[in-house]
PDB file of N, CA, C, O and CB in Angstrom:
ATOM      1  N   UNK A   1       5.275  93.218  98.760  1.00  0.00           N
ATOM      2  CA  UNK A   1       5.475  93.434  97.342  1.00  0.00           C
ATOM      3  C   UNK A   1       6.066  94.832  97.090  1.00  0.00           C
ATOM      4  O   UNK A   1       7.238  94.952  96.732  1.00  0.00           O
ATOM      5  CB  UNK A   1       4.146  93.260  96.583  1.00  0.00           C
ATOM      6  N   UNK A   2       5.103  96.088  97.311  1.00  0.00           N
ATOM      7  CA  UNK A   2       5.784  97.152  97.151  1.00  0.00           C
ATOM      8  C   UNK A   2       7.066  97.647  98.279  1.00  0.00           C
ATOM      9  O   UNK A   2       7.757  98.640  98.050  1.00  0.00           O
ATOM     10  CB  UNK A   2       4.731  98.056  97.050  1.00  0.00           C
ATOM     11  N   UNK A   3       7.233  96.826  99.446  1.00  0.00           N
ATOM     12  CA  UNK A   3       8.432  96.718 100.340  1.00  0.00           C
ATOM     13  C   UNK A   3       9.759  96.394  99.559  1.00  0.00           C
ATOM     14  O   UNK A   3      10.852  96.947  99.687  1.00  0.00           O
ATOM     15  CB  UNK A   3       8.177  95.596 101.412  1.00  0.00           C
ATOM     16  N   UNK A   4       9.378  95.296  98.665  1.00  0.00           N
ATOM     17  CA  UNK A   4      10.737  94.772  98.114  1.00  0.00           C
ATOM     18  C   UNK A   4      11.085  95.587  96.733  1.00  0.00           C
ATOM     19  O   UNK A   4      12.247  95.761  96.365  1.00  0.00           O
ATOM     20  CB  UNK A   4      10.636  93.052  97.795  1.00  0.00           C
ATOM     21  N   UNK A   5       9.843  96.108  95.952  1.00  0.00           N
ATOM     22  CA  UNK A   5      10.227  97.532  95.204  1.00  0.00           C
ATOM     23  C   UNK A   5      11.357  98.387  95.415  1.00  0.00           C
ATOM     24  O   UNK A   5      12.498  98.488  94.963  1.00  0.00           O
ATOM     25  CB  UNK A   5       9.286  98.419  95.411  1.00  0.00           C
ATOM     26  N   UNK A   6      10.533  99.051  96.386  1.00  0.00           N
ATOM     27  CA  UNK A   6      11.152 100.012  97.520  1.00  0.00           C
ATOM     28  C   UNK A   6      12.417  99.542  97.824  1.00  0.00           C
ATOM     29  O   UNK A   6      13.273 100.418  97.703  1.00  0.00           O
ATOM     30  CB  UNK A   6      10.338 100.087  98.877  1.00  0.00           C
ATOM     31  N   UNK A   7      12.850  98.412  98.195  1.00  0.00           N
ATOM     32  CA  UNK A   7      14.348  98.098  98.987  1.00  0.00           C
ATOM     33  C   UNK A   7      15.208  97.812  97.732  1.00  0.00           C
ATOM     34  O   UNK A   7      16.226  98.496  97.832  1.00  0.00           O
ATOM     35  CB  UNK A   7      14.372  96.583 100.207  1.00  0.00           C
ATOM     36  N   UNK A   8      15.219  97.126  96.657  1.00  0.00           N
ATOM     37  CA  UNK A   8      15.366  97.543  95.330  1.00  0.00           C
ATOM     38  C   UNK A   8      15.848  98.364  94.925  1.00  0.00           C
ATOM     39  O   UNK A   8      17.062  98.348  94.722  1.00  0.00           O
ATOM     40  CB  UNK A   8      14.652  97.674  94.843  1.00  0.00           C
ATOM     41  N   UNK A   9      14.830  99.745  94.558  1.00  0.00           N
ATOM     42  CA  UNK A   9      15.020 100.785  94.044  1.00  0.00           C
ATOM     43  C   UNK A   9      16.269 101.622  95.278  1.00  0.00           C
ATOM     44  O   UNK A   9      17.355 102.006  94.846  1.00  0.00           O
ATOM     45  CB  UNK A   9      13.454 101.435  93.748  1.00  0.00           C
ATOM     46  N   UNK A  10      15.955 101.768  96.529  1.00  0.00           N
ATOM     47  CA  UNK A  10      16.842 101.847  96.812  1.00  0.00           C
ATOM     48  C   UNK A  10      18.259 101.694  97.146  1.00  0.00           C
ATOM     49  O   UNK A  10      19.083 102.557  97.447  1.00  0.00           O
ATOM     50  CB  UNK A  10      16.538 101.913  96.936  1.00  0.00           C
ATOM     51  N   UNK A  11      18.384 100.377  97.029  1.00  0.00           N
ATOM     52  CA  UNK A  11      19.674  99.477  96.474  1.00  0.00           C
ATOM     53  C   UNK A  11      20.344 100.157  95.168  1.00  0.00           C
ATOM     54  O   UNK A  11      21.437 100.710  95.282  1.00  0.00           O
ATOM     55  CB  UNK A  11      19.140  97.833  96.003  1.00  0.00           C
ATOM     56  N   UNK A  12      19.603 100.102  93.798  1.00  0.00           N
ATOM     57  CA  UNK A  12      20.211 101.002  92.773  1.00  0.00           C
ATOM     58  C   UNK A  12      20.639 102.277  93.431  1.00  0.00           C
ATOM     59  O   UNK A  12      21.746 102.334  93.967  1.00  0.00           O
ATOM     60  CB  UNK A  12      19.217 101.314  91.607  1.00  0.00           C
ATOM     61  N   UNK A  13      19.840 103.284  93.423  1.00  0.00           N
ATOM     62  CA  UNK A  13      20.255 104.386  94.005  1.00  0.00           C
ATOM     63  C   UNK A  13      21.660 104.362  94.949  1.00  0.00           C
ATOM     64  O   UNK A  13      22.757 104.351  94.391  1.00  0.00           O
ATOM     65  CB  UNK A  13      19.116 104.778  94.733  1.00  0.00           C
ATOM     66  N   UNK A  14      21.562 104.356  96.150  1.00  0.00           N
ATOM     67  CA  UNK A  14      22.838 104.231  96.918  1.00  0.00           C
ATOM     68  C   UNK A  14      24.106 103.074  96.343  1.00  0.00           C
ATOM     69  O   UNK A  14      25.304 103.103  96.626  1.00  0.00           O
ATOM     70  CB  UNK A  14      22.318 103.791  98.435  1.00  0.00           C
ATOM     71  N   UNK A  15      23.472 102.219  95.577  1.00  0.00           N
ATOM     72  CA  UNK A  15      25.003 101.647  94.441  1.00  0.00           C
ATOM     73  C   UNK A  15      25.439 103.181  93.704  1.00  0.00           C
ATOM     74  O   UNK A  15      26.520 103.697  93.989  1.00  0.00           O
ATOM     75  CB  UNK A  15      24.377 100.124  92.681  1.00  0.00           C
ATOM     76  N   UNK A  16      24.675 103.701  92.933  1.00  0.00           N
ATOM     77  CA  UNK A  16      25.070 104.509  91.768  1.00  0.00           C
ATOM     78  C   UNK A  16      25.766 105.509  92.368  1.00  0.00           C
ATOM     79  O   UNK A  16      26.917 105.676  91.964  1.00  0.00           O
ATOM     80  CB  UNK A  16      23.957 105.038  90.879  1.00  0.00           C
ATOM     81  N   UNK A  17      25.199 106.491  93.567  1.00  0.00           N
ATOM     82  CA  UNK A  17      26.114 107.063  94.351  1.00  0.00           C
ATOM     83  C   UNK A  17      27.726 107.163  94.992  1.00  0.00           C
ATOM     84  O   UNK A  17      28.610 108.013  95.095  1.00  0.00           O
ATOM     85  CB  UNK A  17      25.595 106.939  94.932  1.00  0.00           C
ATOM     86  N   UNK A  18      27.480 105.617  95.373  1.00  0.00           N
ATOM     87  CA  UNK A  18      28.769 105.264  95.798  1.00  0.00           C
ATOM     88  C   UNK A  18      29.715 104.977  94.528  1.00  0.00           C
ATOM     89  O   UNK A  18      30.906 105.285  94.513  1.00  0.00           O
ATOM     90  CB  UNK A  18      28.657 104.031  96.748  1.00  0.00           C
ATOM     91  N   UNK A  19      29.177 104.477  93.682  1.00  0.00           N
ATOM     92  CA  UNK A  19      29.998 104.169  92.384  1.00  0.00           C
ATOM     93  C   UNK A  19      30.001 105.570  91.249  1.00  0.00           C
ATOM     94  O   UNK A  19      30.541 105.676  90.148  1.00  0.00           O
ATOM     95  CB  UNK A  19      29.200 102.696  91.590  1.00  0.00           C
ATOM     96  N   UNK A  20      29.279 106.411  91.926  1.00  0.00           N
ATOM     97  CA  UNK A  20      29.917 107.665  91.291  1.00  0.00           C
ATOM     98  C   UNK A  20      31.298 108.487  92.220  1.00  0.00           C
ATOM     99  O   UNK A  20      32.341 108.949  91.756  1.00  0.00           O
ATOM    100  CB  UNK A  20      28.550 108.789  91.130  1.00  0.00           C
ATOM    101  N   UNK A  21      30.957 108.457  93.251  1.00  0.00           N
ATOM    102  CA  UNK A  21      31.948 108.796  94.103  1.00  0.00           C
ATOM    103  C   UNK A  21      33.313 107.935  94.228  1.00  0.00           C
ATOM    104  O   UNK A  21      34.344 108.608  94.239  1.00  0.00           O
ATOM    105  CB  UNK A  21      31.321 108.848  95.287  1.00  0.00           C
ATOM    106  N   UNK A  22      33.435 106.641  94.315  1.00  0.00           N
ATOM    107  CA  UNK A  22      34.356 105.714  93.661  1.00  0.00           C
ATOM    108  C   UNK A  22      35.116 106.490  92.399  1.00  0.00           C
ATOM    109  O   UNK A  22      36.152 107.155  92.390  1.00  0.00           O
ATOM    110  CB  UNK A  22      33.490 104.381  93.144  1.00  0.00           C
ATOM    111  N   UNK A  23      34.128 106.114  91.274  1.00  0.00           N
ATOM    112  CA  UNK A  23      34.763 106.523  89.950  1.00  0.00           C
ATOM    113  C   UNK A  23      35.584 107.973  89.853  1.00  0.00           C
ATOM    114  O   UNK A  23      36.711 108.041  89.363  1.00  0.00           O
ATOM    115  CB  UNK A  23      33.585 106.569  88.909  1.00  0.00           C
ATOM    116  N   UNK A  24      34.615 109.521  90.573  1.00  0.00           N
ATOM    117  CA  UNK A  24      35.307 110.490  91.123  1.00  0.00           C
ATOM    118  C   UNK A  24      37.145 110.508  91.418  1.00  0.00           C
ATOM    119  O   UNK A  24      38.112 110.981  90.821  1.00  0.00           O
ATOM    120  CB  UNK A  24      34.545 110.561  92.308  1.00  0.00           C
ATOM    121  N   UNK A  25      36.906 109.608  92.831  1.00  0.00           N
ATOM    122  CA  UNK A  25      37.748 109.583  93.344  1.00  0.00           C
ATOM    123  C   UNK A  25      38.930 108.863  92.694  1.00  0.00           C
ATOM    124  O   UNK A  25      39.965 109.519  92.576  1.00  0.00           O
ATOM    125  CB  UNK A  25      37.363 109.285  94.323  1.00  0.00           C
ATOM    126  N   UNK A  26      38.914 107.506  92.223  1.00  0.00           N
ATOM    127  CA  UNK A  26      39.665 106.756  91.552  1.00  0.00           C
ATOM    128  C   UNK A  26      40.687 107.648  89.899  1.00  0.00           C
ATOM    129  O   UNK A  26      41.827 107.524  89.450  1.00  0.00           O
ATOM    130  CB  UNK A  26      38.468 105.525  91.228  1.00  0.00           C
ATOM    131  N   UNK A  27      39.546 108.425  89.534  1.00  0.00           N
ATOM    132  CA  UNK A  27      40.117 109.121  88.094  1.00  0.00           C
ATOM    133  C   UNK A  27      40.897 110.399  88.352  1.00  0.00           C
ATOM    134  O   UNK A  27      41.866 110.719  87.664  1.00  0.00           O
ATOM    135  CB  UNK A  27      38.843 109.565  87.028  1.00  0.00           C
ATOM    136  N   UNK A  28      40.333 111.279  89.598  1.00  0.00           N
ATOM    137  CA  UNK A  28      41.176 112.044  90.268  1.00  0.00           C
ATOM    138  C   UNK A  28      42.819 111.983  90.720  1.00  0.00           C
ATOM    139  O   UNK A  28      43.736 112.781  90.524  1.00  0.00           O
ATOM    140  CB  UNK A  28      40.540 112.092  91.167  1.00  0.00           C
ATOM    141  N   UNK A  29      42.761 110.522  91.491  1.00  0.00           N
ATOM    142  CA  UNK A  29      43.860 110.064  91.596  1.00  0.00           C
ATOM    143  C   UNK A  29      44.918 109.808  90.172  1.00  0.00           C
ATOM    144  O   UNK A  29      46.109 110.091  90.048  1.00  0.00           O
ATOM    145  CB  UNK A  29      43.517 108.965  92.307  1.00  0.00           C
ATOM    146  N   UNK A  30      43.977 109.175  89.207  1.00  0.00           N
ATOM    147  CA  UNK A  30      44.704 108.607  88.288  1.00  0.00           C
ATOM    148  C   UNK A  30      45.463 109.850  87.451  1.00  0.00           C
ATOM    149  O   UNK A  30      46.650 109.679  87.174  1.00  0.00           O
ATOM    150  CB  UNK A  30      43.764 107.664  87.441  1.00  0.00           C
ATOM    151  N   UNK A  31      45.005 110.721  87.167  1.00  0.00           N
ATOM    152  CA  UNK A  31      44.640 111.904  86.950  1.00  0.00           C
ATOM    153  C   UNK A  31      46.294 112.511  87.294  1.00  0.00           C
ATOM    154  O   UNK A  31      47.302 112.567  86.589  1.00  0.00           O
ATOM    155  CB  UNK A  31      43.225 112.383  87.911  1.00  0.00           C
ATOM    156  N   UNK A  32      46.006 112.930  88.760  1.00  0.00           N
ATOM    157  CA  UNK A  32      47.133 113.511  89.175  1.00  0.00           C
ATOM    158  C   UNK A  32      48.701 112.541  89.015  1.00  0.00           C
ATOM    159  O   UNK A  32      49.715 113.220  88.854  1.00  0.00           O
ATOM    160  CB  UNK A  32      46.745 113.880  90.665  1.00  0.00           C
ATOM    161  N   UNK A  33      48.789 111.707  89.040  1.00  0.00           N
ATOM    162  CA  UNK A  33      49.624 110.001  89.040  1.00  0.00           C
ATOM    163  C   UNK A  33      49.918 110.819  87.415  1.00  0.00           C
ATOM    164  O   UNK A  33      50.732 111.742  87.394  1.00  0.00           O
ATOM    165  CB  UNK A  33      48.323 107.800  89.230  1.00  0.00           C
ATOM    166  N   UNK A  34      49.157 110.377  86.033  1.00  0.00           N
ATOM    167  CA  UNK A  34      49.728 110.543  85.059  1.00  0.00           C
ATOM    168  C   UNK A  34      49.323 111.766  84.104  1.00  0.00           C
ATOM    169  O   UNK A  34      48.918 111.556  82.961  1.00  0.00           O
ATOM    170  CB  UNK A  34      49.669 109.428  84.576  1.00  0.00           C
ATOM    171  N   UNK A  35      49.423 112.744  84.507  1.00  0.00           N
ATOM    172  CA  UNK A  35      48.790 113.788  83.884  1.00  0.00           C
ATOM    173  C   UNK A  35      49.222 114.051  82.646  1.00  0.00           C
ATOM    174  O   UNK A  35      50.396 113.917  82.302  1.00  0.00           O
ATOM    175  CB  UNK A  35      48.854 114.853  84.559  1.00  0.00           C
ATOM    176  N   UNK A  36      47.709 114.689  81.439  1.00  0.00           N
ATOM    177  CA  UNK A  36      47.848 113.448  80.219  1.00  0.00           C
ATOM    178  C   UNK A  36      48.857 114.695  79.579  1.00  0.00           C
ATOM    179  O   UNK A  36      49.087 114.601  78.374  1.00  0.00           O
ATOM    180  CB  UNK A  36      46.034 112.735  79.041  1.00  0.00           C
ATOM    181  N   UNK A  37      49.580 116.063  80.452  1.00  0.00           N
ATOM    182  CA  UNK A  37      50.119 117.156  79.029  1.00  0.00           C
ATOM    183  C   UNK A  37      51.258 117.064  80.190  1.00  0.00           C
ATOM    184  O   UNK A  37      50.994 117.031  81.392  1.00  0.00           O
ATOM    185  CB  UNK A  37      49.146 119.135  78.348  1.00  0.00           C
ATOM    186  N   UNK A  38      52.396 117.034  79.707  1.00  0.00           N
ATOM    187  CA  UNK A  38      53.514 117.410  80.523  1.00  0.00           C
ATOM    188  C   UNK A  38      54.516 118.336  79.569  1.00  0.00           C
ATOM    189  O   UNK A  38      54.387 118.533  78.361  1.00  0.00           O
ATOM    190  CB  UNK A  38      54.256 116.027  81.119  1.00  0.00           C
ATOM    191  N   UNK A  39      55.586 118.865  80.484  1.00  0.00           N
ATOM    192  CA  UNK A  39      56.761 119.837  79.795  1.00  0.00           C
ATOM    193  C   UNK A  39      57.081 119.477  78.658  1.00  0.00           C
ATOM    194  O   UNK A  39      57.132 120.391  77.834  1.00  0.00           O
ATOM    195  CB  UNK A  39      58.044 119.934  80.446  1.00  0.00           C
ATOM    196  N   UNK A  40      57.440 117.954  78.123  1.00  0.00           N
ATOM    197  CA  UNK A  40      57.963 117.793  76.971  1.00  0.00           C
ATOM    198  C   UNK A  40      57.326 117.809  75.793  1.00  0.00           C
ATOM    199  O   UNK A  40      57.673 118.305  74.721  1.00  0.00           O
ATOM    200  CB  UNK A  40      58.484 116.907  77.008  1.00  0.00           C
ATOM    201  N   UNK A  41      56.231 117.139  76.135  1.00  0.00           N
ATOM    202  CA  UNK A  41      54.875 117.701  75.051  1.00  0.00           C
ATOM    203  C   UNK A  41      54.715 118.829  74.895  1.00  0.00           C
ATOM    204  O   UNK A  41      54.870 119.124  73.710  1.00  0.00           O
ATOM    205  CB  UNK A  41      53.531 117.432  75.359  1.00  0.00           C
ATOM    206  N   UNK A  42      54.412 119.857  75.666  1.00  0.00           N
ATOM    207  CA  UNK A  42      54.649 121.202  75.121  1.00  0.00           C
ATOM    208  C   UNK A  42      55.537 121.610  74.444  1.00  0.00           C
ATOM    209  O   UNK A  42      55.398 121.842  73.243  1.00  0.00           O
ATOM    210  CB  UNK A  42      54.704 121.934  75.817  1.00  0.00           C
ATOM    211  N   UNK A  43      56.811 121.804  75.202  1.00  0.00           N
ATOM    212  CA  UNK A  43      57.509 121.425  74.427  1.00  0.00           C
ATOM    213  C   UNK A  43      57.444 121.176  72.799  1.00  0.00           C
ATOM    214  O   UNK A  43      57.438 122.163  72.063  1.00  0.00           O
ATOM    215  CB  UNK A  43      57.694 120.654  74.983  1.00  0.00           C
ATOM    216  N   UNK A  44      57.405 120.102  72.348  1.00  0.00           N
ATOM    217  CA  UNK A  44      57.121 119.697  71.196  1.00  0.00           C
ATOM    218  C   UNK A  44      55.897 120.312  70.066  1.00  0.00           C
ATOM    219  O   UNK A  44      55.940 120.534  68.856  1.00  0.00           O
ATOM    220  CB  UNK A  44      56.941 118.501  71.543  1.00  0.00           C
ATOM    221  N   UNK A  45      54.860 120.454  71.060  1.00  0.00           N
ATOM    222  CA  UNK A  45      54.032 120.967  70.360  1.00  0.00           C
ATOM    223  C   UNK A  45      54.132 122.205  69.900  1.00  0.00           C
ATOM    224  O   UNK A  45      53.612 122.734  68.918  1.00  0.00           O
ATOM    225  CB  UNK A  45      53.141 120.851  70.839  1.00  0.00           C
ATOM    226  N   UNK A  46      55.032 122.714  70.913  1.00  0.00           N
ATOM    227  CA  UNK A  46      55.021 124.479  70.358  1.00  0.00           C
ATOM    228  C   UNK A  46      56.328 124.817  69.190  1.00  0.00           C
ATOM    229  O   UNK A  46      56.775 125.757  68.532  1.00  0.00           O
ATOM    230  CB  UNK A  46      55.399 125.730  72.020  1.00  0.00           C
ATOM    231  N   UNK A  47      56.592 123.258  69.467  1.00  0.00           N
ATOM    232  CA  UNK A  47      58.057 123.398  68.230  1.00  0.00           C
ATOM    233  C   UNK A  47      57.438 123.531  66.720  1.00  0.00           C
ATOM    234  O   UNK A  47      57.722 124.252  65.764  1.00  0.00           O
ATOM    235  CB  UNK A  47      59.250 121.670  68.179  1.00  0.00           C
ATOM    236  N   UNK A  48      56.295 122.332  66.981  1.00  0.00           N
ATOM    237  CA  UNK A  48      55.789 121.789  65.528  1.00  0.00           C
ATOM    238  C   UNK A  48      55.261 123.006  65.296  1.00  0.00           C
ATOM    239  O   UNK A  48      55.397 123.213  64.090  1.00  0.00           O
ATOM    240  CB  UNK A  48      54.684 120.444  65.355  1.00  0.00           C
ATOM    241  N   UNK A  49      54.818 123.770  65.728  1.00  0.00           N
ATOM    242  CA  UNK A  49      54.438 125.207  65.006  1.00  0.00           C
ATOM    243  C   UNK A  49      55.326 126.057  64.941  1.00  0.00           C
ATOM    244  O   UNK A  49      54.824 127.038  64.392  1.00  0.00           O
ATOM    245  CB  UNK A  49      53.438 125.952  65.563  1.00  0.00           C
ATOM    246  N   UNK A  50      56.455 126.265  65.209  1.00  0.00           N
ATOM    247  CA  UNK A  50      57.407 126.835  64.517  1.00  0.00           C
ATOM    248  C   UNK A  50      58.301 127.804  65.527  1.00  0.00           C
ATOM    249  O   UNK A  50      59.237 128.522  65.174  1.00  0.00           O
ATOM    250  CB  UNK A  50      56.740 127.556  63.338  1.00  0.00           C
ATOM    251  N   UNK A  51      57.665 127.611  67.164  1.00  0.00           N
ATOM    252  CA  UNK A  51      58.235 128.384  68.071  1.00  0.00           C
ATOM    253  C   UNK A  51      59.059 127.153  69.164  1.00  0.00           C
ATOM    254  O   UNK A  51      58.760 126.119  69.761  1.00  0.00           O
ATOM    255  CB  UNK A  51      56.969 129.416  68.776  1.00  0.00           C
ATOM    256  N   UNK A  52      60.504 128.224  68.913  1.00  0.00           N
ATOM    257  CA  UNK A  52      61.306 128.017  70.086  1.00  0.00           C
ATOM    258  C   UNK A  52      60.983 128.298  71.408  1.00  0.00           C
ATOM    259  O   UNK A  52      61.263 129.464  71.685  1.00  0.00           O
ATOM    260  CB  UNK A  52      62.286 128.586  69.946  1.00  0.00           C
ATOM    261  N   UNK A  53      60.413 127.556  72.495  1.00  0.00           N
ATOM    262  CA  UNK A  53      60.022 127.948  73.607  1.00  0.00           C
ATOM    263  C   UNK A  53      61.080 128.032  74.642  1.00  0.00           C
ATOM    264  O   UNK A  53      62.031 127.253  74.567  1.00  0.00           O
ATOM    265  CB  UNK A  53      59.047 127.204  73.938  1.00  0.00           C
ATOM    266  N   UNK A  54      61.003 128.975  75.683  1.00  0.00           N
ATOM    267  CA  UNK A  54      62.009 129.015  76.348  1.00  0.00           C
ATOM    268  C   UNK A  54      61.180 128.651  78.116  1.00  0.00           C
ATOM    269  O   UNK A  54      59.951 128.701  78.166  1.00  0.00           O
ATOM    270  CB  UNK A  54      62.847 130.591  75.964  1.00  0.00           C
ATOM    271  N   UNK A  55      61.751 128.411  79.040  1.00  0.00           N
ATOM    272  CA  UNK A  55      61.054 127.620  79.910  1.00  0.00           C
ATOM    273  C   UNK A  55      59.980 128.689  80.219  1.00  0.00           C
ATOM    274  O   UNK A  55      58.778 128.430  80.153  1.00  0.00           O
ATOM    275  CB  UNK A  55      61.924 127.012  81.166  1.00  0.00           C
ATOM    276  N   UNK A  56      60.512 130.016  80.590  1.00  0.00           N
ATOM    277  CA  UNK A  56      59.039 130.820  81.283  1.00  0.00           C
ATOM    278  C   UNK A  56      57.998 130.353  80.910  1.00  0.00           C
ATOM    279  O   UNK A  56      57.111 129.885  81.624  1.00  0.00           O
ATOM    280  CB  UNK A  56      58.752 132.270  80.990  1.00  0.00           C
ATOM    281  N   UNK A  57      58.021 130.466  79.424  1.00  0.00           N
ATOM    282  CA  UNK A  57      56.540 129.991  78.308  1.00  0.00           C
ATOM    283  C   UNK A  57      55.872 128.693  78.921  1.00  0.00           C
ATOM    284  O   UNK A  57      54.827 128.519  79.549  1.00  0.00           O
ATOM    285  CB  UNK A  57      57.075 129.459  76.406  1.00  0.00           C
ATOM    286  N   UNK A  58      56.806 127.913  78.525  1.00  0.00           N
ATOM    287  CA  UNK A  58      56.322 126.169  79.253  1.00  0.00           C
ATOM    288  C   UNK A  58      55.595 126.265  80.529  1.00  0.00           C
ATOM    289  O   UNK A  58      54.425 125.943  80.734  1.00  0.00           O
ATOM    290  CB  UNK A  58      57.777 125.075  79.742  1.00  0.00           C
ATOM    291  N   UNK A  59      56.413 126.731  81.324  1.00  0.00           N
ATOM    292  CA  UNK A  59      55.763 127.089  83.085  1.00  0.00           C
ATOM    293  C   UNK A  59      54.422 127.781  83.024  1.00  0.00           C
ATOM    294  O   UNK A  59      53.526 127.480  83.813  1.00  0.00           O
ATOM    295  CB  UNK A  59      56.843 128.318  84.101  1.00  0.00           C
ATOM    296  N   UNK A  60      54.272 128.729  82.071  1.00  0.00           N
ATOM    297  CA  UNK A  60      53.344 129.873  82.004  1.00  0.00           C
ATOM    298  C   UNK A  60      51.944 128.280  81.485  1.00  0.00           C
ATOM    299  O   UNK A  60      50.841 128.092  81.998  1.00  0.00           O
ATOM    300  CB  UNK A  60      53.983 131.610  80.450  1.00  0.00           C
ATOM    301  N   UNK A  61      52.536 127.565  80.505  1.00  0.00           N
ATOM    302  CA  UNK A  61      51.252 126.575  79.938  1.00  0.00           C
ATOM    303  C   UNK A  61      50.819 125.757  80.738  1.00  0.00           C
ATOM    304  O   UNK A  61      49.655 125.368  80.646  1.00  0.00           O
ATOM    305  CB  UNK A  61      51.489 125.713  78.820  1.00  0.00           C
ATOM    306  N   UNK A  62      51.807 125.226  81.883  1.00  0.00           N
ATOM    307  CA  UNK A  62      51.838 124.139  82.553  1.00  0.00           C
ATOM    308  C   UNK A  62      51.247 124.832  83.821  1.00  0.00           C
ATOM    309  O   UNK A  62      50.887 124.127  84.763  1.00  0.00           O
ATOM    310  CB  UNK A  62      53.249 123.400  82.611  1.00  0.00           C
ATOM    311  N   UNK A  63      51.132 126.224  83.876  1.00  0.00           N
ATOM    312  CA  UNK A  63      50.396 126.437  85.241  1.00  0.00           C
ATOM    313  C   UNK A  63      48.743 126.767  84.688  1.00  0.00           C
ATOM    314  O   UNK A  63      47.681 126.532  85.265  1.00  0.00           O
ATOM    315  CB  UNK A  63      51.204 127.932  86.253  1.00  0.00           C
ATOM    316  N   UNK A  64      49.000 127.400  83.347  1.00  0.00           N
ATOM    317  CA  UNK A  64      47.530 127.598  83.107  1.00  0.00           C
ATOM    318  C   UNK A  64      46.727 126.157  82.682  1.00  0.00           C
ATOM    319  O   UNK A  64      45.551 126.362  82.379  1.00  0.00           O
ATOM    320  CB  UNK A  64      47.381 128.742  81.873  1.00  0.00           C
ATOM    321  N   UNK A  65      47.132 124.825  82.613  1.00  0.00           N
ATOM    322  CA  UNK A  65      46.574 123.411  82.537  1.00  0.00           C
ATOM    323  C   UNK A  65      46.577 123.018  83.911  1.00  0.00           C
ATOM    324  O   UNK A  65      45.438 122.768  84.307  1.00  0.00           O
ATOM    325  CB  UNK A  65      47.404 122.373  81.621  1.00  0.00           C
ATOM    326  N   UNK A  66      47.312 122.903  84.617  1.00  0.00           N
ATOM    327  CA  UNK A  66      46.713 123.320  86.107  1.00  0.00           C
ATOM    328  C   UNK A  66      45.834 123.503  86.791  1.00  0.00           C
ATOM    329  O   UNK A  66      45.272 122.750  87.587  1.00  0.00           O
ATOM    330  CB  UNK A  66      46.840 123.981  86.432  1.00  0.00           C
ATOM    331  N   UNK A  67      45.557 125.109  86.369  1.00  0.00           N
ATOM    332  CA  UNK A  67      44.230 125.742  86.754  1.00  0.00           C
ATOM    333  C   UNK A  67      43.284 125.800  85.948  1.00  0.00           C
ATOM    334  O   UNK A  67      42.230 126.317  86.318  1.00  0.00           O
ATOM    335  CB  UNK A  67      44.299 126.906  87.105  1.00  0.00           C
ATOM    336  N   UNK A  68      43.436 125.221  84.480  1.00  0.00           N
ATOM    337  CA  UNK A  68      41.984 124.337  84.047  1.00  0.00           C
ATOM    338  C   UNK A  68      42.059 122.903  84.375  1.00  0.00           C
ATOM    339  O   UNK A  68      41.491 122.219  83.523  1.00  0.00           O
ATOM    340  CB  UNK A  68      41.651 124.351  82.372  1.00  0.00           C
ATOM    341  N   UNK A  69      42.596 122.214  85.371  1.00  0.00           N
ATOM    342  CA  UNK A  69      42.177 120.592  85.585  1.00  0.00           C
ATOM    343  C   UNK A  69      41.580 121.107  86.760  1.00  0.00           C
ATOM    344  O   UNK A  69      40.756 120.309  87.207  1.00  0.00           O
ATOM    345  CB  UNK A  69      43.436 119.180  85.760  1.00  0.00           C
ATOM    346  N   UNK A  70      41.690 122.157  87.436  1.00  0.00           N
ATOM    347  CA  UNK A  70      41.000 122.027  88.864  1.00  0.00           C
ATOM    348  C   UNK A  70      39.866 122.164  89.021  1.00  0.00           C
ATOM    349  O   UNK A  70      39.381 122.052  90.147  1.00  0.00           O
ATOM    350  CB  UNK A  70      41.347 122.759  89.732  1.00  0.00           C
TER     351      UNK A  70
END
């Protein structure tokens, strides 16, 4: 009785693990594949406020989103 508890509870456990590490891995990938801010969006966005961007700027946003996805 408390054997099959036990084998159970541990069944959940090592599912949830692996299916956190799955999910990890899978969104990581997806992640890098379509990354959700690119050049032209900036781009754009920095238009709608009223600035002409010139590429340094863009590069300068696109490296600092970068090094906040990591």
């Amino acid at each position: 009785m408390i054997h099959d508890i036990l084998l159970i509870l541990l069944g959940i456990v090592i599912g949830a693990v692996v299916g956190f590490f799955l999910a990890r891995y899978f969104m990581k990938k997806y992640l890098k594949d379509n990354p959700p801010i690119n050049e032209d969006m900036i781009k754009a966005l920095m238009m709608q406020m009223g600035r002409k961007p010139n590429q340094k700027q863009i590069n300068q946003m696109m490296k600092s989103m970068e090094k906040f996805n990591k």
